[in-house]
MIDOSE-1310 file (N, C-alpha, C; in nm, 2 decimals, decimal comma, always signed):
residues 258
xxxx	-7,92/-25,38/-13,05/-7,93/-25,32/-13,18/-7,94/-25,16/-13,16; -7,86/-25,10/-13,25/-7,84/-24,92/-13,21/-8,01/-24,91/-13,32; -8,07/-24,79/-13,26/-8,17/-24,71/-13,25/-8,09/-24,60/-13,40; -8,19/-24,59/-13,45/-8,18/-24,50/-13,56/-8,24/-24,37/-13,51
xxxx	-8,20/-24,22/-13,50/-8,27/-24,10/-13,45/-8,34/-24,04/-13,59; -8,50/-24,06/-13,63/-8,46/-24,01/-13,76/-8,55/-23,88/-13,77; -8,49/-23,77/-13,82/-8,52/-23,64/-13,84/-8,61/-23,59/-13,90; -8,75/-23,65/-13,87/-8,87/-23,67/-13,92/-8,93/-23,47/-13,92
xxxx	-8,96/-23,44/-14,02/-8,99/-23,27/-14,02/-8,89/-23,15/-14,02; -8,74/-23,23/-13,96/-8,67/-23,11/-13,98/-8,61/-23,10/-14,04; -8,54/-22,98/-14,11/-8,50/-22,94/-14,25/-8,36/-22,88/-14,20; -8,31/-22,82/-14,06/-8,22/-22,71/-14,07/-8,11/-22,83/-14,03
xxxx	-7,98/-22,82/-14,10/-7,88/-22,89/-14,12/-7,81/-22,90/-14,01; -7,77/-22,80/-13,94/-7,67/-22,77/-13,80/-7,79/-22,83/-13,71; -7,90/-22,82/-13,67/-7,96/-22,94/-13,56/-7,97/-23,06/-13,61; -7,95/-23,12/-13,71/-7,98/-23,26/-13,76/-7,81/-23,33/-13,71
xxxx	-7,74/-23,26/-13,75/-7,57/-23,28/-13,72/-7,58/-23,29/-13,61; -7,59/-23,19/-13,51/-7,58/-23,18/-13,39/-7,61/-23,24/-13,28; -7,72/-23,29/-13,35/-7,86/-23,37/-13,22/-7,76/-23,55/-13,29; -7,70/-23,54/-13,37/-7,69/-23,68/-13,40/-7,78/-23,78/-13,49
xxxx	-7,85/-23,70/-13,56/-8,00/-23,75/-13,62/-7,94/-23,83/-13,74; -8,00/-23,92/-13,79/-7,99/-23,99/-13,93/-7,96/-23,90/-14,00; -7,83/-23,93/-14,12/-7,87/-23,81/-14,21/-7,75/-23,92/-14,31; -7,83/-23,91/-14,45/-7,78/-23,96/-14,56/-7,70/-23,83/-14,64
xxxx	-7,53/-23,84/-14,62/-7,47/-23,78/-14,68/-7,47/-23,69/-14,84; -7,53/-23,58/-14,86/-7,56/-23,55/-15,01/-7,46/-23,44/-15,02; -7,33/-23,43/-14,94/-7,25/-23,31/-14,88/-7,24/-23,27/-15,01; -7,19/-23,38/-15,14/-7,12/-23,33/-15,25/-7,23/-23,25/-15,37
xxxx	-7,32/-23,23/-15,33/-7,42/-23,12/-15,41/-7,31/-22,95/-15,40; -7,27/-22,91/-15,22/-7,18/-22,82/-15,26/-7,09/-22,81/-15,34; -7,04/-22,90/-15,41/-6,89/-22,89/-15,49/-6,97/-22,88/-15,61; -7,10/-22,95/-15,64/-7,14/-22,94/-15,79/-7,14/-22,77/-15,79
xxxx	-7,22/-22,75/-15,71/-7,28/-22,59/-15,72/-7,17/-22,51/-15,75; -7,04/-22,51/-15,65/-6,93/-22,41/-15,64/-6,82/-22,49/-15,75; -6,80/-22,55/-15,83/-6,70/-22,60/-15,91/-6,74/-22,51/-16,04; -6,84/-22,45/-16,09/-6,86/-22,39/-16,21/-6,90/-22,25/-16,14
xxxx	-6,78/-22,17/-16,18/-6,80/-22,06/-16,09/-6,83/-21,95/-16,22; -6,83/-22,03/-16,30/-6,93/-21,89/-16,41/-7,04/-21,92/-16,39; -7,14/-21,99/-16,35/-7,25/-22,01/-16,30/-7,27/-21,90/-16,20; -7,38/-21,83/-16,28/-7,41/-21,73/-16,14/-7,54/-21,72/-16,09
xxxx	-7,65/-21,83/-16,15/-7,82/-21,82/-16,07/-7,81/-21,99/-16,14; -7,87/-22,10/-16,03/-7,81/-22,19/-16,07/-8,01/-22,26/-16,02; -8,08/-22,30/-16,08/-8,23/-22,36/-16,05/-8,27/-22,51/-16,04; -8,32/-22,58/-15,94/-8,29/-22,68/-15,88/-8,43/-22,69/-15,87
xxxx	-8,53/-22,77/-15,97/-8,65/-22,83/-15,97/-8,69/-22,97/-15,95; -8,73/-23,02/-15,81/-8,74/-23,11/-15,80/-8,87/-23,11/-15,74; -8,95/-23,25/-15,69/-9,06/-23,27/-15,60/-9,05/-23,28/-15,49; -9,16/-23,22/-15,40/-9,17/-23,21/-15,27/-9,07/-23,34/-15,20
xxxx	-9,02/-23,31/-15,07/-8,99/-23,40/-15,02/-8,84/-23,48/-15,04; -8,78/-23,40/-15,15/-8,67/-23,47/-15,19/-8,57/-23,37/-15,13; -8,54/-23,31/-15,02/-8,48/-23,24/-14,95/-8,41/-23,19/-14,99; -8,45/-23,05/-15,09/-8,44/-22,93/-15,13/-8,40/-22,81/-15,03
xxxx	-8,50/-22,81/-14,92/-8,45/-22,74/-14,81/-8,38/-22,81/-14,70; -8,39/-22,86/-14,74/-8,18/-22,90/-14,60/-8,10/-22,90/-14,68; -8,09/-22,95/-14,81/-7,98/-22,87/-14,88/-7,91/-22,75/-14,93; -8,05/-22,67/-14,89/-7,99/-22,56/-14,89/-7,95/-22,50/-14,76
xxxx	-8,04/-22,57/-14,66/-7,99/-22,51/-14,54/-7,83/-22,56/-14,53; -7,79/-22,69/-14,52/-7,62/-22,75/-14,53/-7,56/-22,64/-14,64; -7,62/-22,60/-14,74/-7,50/-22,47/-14,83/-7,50/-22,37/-14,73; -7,62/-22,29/-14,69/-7,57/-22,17/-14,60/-7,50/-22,17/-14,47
xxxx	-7,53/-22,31/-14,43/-7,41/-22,37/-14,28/-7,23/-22,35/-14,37; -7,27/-22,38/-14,51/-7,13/-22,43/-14,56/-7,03/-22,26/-14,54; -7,15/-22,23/-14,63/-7,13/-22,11/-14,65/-7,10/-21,95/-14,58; -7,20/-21,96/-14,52/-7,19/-21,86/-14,41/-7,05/-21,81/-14,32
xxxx	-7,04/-21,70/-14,38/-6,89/-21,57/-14,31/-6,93/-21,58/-14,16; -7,08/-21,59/-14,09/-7,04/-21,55/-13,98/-7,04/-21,68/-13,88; -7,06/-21,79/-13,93/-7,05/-21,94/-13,86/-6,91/-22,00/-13,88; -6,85/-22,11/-13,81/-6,79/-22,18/-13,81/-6,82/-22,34/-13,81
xxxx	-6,83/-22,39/-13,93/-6,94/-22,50/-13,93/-6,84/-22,62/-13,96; -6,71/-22,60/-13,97/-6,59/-22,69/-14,05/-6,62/-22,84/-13,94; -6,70/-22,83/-13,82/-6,73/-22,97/-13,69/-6,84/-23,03/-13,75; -6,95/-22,97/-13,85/-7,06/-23,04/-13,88/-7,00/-23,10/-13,97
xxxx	-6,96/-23,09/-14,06/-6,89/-23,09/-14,18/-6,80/-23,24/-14,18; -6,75/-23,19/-14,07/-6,61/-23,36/-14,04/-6,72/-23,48/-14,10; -6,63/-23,55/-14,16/-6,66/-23,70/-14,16/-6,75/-23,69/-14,31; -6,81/-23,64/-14,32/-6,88/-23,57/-14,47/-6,81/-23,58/-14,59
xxxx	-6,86/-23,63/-14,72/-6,77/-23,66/-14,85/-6,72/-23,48/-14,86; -6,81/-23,38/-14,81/-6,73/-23,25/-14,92/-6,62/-23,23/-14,81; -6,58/-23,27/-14,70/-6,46/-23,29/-14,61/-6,33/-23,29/-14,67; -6,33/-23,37/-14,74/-6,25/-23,46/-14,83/-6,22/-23,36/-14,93
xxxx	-6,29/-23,25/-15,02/-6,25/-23,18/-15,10/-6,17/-23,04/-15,03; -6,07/-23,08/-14,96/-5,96/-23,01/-14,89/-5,92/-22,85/-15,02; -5,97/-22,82/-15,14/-5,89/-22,69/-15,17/-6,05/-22,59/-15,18; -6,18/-22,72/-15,22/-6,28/-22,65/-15,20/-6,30/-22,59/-15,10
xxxx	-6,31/-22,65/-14,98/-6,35/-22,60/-14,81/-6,27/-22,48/-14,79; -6,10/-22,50/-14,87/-6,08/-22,35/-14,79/-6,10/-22,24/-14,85; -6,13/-22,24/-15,00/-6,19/-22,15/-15,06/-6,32/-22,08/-15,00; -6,41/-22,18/-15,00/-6,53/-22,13/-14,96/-6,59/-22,13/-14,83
xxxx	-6,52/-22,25/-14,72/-6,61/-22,30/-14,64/-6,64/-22,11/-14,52; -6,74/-22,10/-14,50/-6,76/-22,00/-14,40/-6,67/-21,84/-14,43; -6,69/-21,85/-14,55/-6,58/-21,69/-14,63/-6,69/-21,63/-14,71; -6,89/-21,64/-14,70/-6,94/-21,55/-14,79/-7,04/-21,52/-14,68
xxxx	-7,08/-21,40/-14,75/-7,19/-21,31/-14,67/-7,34/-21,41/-14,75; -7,38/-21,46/-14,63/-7,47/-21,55/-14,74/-7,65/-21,49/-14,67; -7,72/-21,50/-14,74/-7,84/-21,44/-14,74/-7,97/-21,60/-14,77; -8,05/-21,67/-14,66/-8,09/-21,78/-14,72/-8,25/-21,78/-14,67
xxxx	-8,34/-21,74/-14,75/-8,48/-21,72/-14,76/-8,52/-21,84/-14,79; -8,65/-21,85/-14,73/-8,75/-21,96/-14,78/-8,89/-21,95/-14,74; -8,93/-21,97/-14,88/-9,08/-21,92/-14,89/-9,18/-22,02/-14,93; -9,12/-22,09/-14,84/-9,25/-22,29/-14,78/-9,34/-22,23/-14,71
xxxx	-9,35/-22,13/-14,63/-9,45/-22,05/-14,54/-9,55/-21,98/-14,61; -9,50/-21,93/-14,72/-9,60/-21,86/-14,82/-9,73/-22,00/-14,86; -9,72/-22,08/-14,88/-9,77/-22,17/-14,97/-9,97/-22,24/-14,94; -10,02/-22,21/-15,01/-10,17/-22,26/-14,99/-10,27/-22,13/-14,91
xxxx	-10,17/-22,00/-14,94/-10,26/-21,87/-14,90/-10,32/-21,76/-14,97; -10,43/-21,73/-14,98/-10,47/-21,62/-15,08/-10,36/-21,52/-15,05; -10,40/-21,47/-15,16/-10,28/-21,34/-15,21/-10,25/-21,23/-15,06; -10,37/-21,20/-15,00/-10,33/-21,08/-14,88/-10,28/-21,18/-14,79
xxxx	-10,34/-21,30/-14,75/-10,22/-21,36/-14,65/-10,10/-21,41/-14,67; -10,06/-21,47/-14,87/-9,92/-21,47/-14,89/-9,89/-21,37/-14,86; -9,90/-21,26/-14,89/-9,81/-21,10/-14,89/-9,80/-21,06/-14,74; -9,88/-21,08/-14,66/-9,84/-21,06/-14,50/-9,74/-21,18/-14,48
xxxx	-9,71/-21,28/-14,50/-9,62/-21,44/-14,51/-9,50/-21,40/-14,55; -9,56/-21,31/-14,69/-9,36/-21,31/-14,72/-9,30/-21,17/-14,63; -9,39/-21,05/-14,67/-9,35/-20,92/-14,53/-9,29/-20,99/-14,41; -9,33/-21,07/-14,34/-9,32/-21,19/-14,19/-9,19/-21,23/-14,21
xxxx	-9,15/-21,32/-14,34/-9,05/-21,41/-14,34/-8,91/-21,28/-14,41; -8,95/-21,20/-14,48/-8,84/-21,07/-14,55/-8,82/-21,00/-14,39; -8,90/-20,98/-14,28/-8,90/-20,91/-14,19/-8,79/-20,97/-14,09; -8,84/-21,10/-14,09/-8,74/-21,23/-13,95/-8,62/-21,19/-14,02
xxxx	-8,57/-21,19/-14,17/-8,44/-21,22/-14,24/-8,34/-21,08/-14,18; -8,45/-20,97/-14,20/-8,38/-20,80/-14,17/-8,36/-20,84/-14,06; -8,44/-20,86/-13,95/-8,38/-20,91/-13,80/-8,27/-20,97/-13,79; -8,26/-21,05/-13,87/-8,14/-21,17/-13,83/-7,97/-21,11/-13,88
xxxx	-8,01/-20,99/-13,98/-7,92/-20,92/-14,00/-7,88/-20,78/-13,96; -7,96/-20,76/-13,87/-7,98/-20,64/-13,80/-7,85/-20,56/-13,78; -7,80/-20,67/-13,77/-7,62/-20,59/-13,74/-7,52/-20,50/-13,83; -7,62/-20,47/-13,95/-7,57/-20,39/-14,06/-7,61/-20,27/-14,02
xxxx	-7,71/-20,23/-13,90/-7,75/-20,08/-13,89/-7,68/-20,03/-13,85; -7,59/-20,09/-13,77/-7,48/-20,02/-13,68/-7,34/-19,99/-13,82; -7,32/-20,03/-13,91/-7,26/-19,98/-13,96/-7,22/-19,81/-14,11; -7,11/-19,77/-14,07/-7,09/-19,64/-14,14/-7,13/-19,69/-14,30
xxxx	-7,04/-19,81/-14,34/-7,06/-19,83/-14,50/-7,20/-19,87/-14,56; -7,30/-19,91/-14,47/-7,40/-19,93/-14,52/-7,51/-19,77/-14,58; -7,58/-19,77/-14,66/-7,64/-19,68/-14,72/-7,78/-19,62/-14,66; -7,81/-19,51/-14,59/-7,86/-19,48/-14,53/-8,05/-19,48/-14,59
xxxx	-8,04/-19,51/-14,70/-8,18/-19,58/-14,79/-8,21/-19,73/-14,71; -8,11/-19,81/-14,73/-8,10/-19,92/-14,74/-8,14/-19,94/-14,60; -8,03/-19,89/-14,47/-8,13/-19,90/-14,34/-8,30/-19,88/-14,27; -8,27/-19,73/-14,34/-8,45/-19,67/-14,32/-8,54/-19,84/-14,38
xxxx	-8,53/-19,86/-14,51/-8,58/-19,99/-14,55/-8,60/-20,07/-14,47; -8,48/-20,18/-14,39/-8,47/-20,26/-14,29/-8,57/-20,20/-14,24; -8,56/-20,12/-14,14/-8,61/-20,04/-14,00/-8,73/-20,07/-14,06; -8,82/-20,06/-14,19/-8,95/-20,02/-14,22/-9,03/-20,17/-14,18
xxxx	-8,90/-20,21/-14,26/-8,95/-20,39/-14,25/-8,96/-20,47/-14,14; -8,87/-20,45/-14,10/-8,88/-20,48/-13,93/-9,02/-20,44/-13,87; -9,05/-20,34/-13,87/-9,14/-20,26/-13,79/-9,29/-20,26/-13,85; -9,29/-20,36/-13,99/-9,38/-20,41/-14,03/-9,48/-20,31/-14,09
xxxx	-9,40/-20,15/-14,15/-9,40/-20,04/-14,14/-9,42/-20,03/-14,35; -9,33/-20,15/-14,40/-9,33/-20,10/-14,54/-9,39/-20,12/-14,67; -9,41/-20,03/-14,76/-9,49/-20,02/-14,85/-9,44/-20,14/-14,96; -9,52/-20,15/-15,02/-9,52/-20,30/-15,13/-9,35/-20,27/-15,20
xxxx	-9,37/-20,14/-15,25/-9,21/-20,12/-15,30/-9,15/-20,18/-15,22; -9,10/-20,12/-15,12/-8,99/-20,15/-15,00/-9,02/-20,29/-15,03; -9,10/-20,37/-15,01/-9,11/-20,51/-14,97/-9,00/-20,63/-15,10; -9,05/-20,51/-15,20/-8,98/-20,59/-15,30/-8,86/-20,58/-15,35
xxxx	-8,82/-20,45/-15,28/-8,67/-20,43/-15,27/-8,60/-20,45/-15,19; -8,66/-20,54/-15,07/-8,58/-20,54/-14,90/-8,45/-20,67/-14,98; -8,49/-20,78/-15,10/-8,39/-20,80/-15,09/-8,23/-20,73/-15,13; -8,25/-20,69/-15,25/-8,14/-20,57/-15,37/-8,06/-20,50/-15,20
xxxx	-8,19/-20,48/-15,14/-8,13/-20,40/-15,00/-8,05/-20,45/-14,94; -8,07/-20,59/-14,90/-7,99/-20,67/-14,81/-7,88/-20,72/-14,93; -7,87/-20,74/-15,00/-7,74/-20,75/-15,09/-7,64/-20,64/-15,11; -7,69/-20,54/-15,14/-7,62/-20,42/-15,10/-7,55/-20,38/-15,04
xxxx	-7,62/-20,40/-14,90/-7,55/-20,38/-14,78/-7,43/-20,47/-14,74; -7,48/-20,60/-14,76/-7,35/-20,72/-14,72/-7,24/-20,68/-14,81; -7,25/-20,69/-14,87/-7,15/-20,65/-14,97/-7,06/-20,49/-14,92; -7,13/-20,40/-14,88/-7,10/-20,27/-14,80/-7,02/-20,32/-14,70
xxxx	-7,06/-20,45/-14,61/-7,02/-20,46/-14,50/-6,88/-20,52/-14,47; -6,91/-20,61/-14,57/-6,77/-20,72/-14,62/-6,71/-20,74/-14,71; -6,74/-20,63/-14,81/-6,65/-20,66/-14,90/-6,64/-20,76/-15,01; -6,78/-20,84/-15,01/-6,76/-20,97/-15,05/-6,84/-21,04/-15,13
xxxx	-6,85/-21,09/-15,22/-6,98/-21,12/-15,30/-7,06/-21,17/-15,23; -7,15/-21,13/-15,20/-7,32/-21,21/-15,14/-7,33/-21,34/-15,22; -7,39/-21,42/-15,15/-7,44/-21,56/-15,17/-7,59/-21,55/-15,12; -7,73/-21,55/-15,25/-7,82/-21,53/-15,21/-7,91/-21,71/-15,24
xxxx	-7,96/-21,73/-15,16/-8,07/-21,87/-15,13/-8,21/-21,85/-15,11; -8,22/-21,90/-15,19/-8,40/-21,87/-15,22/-8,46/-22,04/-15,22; -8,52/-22,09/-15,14/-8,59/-22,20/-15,13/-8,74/-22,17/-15,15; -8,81/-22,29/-15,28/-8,92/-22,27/-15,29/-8,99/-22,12/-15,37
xxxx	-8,91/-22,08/-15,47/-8,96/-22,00/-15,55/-9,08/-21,98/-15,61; -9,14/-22,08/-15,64/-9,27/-22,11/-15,69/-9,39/-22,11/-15,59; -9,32/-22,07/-15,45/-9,43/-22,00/-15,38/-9,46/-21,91/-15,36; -9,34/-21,80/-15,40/-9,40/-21,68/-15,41/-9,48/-21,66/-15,55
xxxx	-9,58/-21,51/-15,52/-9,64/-21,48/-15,64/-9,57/-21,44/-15,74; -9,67/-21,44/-15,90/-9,55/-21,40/-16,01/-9,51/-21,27/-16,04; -9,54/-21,13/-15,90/-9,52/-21,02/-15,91/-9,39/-21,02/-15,89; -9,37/-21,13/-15,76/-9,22/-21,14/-15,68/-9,13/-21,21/-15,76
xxxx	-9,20/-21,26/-15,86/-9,10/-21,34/-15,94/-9,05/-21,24/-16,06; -9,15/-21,13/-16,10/-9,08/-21,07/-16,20/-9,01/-20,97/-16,13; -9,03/-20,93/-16,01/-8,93/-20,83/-15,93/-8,76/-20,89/-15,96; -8,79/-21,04/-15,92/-8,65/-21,15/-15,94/-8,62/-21,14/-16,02
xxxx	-8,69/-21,16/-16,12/-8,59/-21,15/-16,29/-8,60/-20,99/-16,29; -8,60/-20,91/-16,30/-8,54/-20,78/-16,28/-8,37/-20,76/-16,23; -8,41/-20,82/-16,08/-8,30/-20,81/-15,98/-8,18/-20,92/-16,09; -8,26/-21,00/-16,11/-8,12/-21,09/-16,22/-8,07/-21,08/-16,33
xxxx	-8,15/-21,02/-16,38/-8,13/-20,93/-16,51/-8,01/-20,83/-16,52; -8,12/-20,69/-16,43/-7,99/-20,63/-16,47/-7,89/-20,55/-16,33; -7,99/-20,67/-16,20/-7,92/-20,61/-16,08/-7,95/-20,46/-16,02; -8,07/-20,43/-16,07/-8,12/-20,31/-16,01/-8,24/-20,26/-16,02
xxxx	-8,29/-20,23/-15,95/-8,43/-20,19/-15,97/-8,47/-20,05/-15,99; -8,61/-20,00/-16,01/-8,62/-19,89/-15,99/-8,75/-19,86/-15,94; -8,71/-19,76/-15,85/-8,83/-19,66/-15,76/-8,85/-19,54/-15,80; -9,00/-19,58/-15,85/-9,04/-19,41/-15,88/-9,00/-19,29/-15,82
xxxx	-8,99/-19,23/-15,67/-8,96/-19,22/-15,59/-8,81/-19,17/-15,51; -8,75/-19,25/-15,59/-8,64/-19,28/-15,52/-8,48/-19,27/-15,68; -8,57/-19,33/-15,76/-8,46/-19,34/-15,91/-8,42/-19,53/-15,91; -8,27/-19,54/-16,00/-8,25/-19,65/-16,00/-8,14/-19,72/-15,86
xxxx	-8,18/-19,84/-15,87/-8,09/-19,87/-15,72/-8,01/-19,96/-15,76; -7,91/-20,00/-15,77/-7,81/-20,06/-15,82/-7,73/-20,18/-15,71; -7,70/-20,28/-15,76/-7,63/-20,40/-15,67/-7,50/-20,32/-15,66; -7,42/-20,36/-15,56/-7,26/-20,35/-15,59/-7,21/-20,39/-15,68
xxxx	-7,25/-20,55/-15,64/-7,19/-20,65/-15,73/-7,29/-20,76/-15,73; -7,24/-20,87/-15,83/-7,34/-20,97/-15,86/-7,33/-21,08/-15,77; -7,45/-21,10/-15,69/-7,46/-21,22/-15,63/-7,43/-21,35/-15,65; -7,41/-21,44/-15,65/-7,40/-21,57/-15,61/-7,56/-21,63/-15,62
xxxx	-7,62/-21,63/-15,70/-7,75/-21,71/-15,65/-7,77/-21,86/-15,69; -7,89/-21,93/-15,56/-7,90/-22,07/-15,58/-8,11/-22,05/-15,58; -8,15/-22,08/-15,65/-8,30/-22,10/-15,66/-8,38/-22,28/-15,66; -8,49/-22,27/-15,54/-8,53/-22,38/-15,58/-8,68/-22,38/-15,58
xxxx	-8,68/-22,50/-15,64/-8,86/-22,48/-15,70/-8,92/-22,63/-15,68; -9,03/-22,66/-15,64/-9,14/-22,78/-15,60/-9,22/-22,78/-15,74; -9,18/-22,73/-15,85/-9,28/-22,73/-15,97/-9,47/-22,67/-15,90; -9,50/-22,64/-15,82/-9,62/-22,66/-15,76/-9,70/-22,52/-15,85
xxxx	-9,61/-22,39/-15,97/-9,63/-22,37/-16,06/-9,56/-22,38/-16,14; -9,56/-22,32/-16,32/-9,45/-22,29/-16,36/-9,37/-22,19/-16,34; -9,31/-22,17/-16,34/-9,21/-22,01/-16,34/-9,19/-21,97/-16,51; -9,20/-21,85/-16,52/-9,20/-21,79/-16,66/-9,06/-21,86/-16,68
xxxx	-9,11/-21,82/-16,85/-8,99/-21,87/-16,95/-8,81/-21,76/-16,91; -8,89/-21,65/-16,88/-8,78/-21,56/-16,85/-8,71/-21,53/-16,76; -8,75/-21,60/-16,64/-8,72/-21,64/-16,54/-8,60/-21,75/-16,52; -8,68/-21,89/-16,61/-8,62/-22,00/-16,63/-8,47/-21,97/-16,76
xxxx	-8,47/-21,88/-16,85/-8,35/-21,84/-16,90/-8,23/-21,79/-16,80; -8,29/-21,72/-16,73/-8,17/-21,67/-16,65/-8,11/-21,78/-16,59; -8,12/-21,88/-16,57/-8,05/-22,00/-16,45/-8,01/-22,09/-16,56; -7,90/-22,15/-16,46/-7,86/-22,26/-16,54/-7,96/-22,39/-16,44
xxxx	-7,97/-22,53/-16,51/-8,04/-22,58/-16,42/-7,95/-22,70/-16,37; -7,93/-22,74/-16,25/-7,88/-22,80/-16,16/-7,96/-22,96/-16,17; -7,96/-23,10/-16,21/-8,05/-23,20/-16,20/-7,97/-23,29/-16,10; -8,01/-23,29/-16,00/-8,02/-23,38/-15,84/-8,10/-23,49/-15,85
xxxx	-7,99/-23,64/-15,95/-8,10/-23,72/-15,96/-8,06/-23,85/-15,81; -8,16/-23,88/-15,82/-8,13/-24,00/-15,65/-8,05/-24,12/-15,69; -8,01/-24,16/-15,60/-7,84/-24,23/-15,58/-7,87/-24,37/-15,68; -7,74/-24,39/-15,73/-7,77/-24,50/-15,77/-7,76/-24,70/-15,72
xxxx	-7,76/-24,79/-15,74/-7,79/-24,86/-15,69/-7,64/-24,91/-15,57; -7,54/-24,89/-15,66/-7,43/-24,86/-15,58/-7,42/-24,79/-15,47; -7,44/-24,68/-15,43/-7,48/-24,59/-15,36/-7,55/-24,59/-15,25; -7,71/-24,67/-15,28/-7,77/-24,69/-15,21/-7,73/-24,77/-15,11
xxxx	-7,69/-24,93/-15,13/-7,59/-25,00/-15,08/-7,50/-24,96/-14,99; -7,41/-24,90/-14,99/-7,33/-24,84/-14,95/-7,38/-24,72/-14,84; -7,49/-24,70/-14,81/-7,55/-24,58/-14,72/-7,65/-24,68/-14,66; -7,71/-24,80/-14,69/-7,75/-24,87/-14,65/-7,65/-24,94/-14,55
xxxx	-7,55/-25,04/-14,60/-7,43/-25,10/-14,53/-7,37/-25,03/-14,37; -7,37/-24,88/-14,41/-7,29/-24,80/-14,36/-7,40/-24,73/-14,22; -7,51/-24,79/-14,25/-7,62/-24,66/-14,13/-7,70/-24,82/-14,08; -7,70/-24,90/-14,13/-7,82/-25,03/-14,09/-7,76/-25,07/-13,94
xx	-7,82/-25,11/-13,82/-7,72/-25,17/-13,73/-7,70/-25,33/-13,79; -7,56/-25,34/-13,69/-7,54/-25,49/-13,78/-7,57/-25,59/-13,62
């Protein structure tokens, strides 16, 4: 009888593929997301545990300009949507936060949580300092954050910054991922509806800062609060309901040893 490997705690999509772990096919949530391309902030409320974040992690594997993910991918129902993949698969500058780290902490330890997790993200992008087209605000920013150096502004502008810049770098609409929204506070949330609004913020300091262009965003939420009404206007909402009886069967048949 074959052994089932099952991926008990892990969420990131490219090790679950990799290692060969159980994984019940949900590939075609990308085509819902990317077939309505007037959709531009798209909110996805479900309960813990219904893997929200490996879905999003599988979009930014999908997604991401600097990976080549088209091997994880094989064998997968969004495989099969041969005009989608070459549109999108691995062609956006994709940006994918998650703020499950934040959760169950008074206010000064969320805010050192999200600084930590905005700080790992500047790291991981670090390769925009070396470039001419990026904006020499926008770096100093990085550099602050990184160096665990920046003031509450900066903190809430590091994203507008990292959109900015990608966009500087490639030419290309940013694809931004926010997992677990409702764990940040509701300061960070009205910073977000700002940024979604009207795409720019403003620093006393500094004046108004402006996107290039309009992101691509995907938002998800554990209900664990509400999110303002104003918040919730800006998105269209996405409903990811669980498979139906047909379905199940069929993922049963297909993964059970016989």
């Amino acid at each position: 009888m074959k052994n089932l490997s099952i991926p008990v705690g892990i969420s990131d999509f490219e090790e679950i593929r990799r290692k060969g772990y159980y994984y019940v096919d949900k590939s075609m949530l990308i085509a819902k997301l990317l077939k309505d391309e007037g959709t531009k902030v798209t909110l996805i409320t479900r309960p813990r545990r219904f893997g929200k974040t490996l879905g999003m992690s599988m979009l930014a594997n999908f997604l991401d300009v600097r990976k080549d993910s088209r091997d994880i991918f094989e064998g997968l129902e969004i495989a099969g949507e041969r005009e989608l993949c070459e549109k999108w698969r691995n062609q956006c500058p994709t940006l994918f936060l998650s703020l499950k780290r934040v959760d169950g902490l008074d206010f000064q330890n969320a805010y050192g949580m999200l600084c930590s997790v905005l700080a790992e993200l500047c790291v991981e992008h670090q390769y925009l300092l070396g470039s001419d087209r990026v904006e020499t605000y926008d770096k100093r920013l990085f550099t602050r954050v990184m160096d665990n150096a920046a003031t509450p502004t900066e903190i809430k502008n590091c994203l507008l910054a990292l959109t900015r810049a990608m966009w500087a770098y490639y030419g290309k609409q940013v694809v931004l991922l926010i997992d677990e929204i409702d764990k940040a506070d509701e300061e960070f949330e009205a910073f977000l509806l700002e940024l979604l609004s009207e795409m720019q913020v403003t620093i006393p300091e500094v004046g108004t800062i402006r996107a290039n262009s309009v992101p691509f965003v995907v938002l998800t939420s554990n209900r664990a609060r509400p999110l303002s009404e104003a918040l919730r206007r800006r998105c269209a909402y996405l409903h990811i309901d669980y498979p139906d009886m047909d379905k199940e069967l069929a993922i049963l048949r297909k993964k059970l040893p016989h």
